[in-house]
C-alpha positions in Angstrom: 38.0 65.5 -48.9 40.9 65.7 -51.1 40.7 68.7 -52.6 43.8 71.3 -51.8 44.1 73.9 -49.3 45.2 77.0 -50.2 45.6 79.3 -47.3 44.7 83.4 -47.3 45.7 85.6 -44.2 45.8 87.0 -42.2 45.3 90.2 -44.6 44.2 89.9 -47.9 44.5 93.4 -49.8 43.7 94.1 -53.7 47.7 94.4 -54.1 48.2 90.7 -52.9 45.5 89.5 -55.8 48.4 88.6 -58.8 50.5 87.3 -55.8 47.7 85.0 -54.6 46.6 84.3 -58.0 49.6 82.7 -59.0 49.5 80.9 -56.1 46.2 79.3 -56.5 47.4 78.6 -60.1 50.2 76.4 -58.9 48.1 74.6 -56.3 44.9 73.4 -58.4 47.6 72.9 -61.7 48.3 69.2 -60.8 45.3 68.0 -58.8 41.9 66.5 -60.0 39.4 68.0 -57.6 37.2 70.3 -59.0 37.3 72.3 -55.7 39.7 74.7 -53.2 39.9 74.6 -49.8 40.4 78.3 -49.1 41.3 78.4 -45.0 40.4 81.8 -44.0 41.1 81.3 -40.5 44.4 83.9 -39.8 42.1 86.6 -41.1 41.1 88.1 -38.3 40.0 91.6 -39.2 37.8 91.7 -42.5 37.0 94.3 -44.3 35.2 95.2 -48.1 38.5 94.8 -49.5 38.4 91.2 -48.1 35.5 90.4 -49.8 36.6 91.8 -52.4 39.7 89.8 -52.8 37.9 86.3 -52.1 35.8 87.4 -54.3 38.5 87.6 -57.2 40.0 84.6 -56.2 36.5 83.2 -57.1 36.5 84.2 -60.5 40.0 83.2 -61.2 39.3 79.9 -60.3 36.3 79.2 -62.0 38.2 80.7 -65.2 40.9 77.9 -64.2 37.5 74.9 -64.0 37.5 75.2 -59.9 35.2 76.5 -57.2 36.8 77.8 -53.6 34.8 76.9 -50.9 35.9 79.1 -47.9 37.0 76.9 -44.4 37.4 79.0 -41.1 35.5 82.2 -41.7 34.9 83.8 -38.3 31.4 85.3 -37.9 32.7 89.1 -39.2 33.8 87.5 -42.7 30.2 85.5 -43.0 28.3 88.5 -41.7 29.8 90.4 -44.5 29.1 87.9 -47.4 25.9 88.0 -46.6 25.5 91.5 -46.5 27.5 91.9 -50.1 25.0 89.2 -51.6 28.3 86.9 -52.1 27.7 84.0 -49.4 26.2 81.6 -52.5 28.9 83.0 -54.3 31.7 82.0 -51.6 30.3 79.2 -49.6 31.8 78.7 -46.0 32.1 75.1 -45.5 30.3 73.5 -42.2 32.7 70.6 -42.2 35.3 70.4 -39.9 38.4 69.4 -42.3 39.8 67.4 -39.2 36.7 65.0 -39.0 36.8 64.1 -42.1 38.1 60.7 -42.4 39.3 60.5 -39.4 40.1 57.1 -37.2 37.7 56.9 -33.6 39.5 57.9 -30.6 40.0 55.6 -27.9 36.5 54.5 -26.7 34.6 56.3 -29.1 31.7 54.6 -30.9 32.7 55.1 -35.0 29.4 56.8 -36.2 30.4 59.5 -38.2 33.8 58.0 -39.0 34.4 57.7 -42.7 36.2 54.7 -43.4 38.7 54.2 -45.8 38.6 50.5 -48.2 41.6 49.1 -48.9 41.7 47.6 -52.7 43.5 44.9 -51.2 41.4 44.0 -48.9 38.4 43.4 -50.9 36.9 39.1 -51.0 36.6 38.0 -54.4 
């Protein structure tokens, strides 16, 4: 996956919104996904106001012509998504970022390796 990571944690209040704003701003300003990693993993304790915040952080980036897809939510943060209605609105990816594309260990059969073509390498 290429899309950016933008990272959130481990408290995200409605005070850090313009800071975090700006910040997701800069990140998807140069890059041609149409998606953002948000790694949610350092919050550990969330609350309503949590929500709330990824929530924002949403919107702003769909104004900006992106989606955030959430990485890393513990089972608190998910339990309350679904209990505010917003887990359609902020998806929790099931993909492990680290699998992705990554090269079999030593050993290990490839299946579910992704591998990566080299232009170079193609017979013509």
């Amino acid at each position: 996956m290429d899309a950016p990571v933008f990272v959130v944690g481990p408290s995200a209040r409605r005070a850090d919104v313009p800071v975090l704003s700006a910040r997701l701003a800069a990140i998807v300003r140069d890059t041609p996904a149409d998606v953002v990693i948000c790694d949610v993993r350092a919050i550990t304790s969330p609350d309503a106001g949590t929500v709330d915040v990824l929530a924002r952080l949403q919107l702003i980036a769909r104004r900006l012509g992106y989606g955030i897809r959430l990485y890393g939510a513990d089972p608190r943060l998910r339990a309350l998504l679904l209990l505010t209605g917003l887990d359609e609105v902020l998806p929790v990816l099931s993909v492990d970022l680290v699998q992705v594309g990554r090269e079999p260990e030593e050993r290990e059969d490839p299946a579910d390796v992704q591998e990566r073509v080299d232009p170079g390498d193609l017979v013509t």
